[in-house]
C-alpha positions as CSV (number, residue, x, y, z in Angstrom):
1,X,-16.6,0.7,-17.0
2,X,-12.9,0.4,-16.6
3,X,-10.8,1.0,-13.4
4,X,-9.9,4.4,-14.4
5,X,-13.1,6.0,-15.1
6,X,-14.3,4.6,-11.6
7,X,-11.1,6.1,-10.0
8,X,-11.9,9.5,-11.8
9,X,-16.0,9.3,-11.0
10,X,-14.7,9.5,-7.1
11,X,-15.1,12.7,-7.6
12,X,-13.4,15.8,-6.0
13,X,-12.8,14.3,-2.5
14,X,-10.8,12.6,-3.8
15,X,-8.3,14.7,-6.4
16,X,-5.7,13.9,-5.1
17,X,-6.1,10.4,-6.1
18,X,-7.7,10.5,-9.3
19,X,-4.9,12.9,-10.6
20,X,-2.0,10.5,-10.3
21,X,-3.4,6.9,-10.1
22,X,-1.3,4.6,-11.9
23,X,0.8,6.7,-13.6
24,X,-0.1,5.4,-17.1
25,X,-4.0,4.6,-16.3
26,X,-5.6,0.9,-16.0
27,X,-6.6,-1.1,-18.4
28,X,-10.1,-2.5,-18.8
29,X,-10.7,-6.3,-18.1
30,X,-12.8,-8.9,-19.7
31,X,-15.1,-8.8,-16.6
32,X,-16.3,-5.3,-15.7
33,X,-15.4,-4.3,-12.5
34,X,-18.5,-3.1,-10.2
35,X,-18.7,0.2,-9.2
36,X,-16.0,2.0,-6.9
37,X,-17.6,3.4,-3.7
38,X,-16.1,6.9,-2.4
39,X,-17.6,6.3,1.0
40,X,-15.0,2.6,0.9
41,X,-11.9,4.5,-0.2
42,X,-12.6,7.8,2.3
43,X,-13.3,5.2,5.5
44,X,-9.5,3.2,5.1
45,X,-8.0,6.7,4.0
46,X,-9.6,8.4,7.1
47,X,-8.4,5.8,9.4
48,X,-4.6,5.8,7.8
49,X,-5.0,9.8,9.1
50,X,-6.0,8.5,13.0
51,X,-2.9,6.4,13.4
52,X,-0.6,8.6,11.5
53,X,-2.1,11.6,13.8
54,X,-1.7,9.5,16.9
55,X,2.0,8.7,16.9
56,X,4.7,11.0,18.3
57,X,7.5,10.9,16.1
58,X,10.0,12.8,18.8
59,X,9.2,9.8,21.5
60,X,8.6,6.8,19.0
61,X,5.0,6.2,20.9
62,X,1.6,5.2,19.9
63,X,-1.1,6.5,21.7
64,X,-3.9,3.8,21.6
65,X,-6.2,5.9,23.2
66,X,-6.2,8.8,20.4
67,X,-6.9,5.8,18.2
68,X,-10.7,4.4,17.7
69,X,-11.8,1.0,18.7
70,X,-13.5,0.2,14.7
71,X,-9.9,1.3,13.8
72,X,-7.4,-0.7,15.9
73,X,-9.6,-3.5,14.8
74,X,-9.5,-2.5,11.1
75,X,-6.8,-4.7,8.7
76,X,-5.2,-1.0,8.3
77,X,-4.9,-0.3,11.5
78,X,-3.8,-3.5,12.7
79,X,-0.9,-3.8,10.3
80,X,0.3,0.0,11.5
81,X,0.3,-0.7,14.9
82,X,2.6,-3.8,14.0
83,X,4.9,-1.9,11.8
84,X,5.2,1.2,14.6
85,X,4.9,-0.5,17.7
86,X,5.2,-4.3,17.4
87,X,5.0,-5.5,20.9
88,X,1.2,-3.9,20.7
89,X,-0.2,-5.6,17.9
90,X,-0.3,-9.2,16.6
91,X,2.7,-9.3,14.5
92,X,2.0,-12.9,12.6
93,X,-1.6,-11.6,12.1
94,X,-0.4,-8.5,10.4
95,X,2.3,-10.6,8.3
96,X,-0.4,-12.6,7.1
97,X,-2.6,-10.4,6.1
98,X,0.5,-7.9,4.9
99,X,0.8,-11.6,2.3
100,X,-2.6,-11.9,1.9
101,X,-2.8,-8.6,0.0
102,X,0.0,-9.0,-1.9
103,X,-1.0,-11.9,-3.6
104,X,-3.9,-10.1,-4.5
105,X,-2.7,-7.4,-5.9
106,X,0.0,-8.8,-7.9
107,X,-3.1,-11.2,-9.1
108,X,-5.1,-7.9,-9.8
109,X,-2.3,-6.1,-12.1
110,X,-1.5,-8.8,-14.0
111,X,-5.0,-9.0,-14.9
112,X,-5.5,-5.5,-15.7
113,X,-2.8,-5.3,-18.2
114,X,-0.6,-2.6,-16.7
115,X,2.1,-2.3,-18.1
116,X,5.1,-3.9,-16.2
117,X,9.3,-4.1,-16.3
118,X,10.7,-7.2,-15.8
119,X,13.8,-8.4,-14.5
120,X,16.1,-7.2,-11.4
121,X,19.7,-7.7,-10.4
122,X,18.7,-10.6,-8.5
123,X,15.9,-12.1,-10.5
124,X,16.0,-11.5,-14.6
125,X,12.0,-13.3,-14.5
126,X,11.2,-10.5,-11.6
127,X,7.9,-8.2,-12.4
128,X,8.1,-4.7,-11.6
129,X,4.7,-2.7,-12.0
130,X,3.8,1.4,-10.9
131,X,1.3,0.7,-8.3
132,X,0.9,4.6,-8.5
133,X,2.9,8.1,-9.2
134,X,6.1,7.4,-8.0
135,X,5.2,4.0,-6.0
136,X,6.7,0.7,-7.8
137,X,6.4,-2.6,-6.7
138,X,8.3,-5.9,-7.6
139,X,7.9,-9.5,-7.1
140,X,9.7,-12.4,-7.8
141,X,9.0,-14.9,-10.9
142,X,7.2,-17.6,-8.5
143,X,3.9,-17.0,-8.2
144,X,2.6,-14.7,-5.0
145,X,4.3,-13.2,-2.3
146,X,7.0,-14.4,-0.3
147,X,10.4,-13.3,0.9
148,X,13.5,-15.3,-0.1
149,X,16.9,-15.1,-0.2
150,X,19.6,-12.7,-2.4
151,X,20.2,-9.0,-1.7
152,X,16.3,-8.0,-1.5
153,X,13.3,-9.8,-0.3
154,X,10.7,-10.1,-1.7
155,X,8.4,-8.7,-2.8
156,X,9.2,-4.8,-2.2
157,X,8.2,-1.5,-2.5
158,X,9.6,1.4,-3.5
159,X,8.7,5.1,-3.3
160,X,10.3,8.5,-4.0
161,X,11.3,11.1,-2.0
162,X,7.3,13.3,-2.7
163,X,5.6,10.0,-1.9
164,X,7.6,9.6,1.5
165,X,7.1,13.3,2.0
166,X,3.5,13.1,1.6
167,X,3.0,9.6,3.3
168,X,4.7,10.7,6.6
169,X,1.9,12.8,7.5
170,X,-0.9,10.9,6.6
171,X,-1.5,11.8,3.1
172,X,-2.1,8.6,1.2
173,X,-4.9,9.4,-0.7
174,X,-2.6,8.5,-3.9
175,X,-2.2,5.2,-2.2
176,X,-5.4,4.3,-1.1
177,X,-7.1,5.0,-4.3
178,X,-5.3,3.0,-6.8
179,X,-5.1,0.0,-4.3
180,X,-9.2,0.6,-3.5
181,X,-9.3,0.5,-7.7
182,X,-7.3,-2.8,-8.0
183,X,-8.9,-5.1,-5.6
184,X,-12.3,-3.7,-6.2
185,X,-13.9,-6.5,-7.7
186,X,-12.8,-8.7,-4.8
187,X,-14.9,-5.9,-2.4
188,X,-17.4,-5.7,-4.2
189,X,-16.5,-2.2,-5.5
190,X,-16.9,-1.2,-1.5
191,X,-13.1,-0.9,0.2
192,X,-9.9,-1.8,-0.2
193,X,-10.0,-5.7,1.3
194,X,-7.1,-7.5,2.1
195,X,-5.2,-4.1,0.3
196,X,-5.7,-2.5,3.5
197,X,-3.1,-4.2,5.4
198,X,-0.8,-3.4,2.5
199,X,-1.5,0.4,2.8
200,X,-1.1,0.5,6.6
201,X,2.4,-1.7,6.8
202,X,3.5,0.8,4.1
203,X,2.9,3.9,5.6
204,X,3.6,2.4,9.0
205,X,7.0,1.9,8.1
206,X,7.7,5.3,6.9
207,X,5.9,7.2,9.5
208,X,8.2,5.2,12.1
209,X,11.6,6.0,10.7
210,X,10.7,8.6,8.7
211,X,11.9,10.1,5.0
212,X,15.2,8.8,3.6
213,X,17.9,11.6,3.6
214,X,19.0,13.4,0.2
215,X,15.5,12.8,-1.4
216,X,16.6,9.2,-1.6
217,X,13.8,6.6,-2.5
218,X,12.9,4.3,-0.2
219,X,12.5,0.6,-0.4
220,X,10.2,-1.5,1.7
221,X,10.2,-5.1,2.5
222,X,6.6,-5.4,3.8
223,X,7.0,-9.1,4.5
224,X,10.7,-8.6,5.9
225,X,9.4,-7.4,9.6
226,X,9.0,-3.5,11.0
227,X,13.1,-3.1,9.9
228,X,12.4,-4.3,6.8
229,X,13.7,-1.0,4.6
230,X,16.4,0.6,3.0
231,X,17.4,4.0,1.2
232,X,18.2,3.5,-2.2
């Protein structure tokens, strides 16, 4: 079965996912993928909700103790707390597991077949892949993830003004699901793995300094550190 008909078998819990995954679909592999659990995709979804619900915008805070125990300890929930309140988490734990899931998934699109756009400014042998509707994300030539020099680290992410919207109050189903779909065959088709940290850096970042002005997109150096953004 490919990675789009398990996205779309989620069912309707999950719509809002299977509606825009990937922009274009995903292609099916050599290897089938196993089966893509709801109950995995609902549990790191449910927990980007808790953190999102439990920090105050207006004072910048994080309130740990609206936040459960399984989640703090989660990969999601560990890399949010690093991107919205740094000197509460772990931050080289986070980074590395932030790195960790990059690798992967550039690992996991390549393989799929997705389509992708190479070249940037900065690199011409850059890949640029939709990771979902209106979420791109780039890495350099070299294999994996890393951050080097020039006008942008790397890799990055970049979302539009909807997705930002959308994020910044917890809605990532869009997110969730197409990662979950990727790295499923790492999980065994039963969560997102090391694509968790990715998710919760990502919307970490936005929920902290909130939607770009002017319907902007937003660009996101997960690997850069909790400042690591920009408004295109």
């Amino acid at each position: 079965m490919s990675w789009k008909k398990q996205v779309a078998g989620l069912g309707t819990a999950a719509v809002l996912a299977v509606s825009v995954v990937l922009g274009g679909g995903l292609s099916a592999t050599a290897a089938e993928a196993p089966e893509l659990s709801l109950a995995g995709t609902e549990a790191t979804e449910n927990r980007i909700i808790e953190l999102v619900a439990a920090y105050d915008r207006s004072t910048k805070q994080l309130d740990l103790s609206e936040v459960s125990t399984e989640t703090l300890a989660s990969d999601e929930g560990n890399a949010f707390v690093a991107a919205v309140s740094p000197a509460r988490s772990d931050p080289a734990s986070a980074s590395a597991a932030v790195e960790a899931g990059f690798v992967a998934l550039r690992q996991a699109l390549i393989a799929s077949g997705e389509p992708m756009t190479r070249g940037t400014d900065d690199d011409p042998s850059a890949l640029s892949f939709a990771l979902a509707s209106g979420v791109t994300i780039t890495y350099p030539s070299a294999t994996g993830a890393r951050v080097s020099g020039g006008a942008d680290p790397w890799p990055y992410v970049q979302l539009t003004g909807a997705e930002q919207q959308a994020m910044v109050t917890g809605a990532s189903a869009t997110l969730v699901a197409a990662i979950c779909a990727l790295l499923g065959p790492e999980t065994a088709g039963i969560g997102c793995g090391v694509g968790a940290a990715v998710i919760g850096t990502i919307v970490g970042i936005i929920v902290a300094n909130g939607v770009c002005p002017n319907d902007k997109e937003m660009r996101i150096y997960p690997l850069a550190g909790t400042t690591g953004f920009s408004c295109q």
